[in-house]
N, C-alpha and C positions, 0 to 999 in steps of 0.2 A: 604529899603536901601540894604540888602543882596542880593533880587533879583537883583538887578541893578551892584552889585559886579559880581553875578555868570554871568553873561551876558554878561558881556565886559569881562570878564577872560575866557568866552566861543570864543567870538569873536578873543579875545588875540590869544587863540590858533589856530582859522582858518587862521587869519593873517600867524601868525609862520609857519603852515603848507604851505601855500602856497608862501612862501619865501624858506622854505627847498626843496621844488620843483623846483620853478625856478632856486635856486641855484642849485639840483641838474640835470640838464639839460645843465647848462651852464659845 
């Protein structure tokens, strides 16, 4: 169950990251 937490809160933050890019772009 941890590993499944660390994974999607890994994901979480690639998401983040590439929302803070398009945002900073636009």
């Amino acid at each position: 169950e941890k590993k499944f937490l660390s994974h999607l809160f890994e994901i979480h933050r690639l998401v983040i990251g590439d929302v803070s890019k398009i945002a900073s772009i636009r």
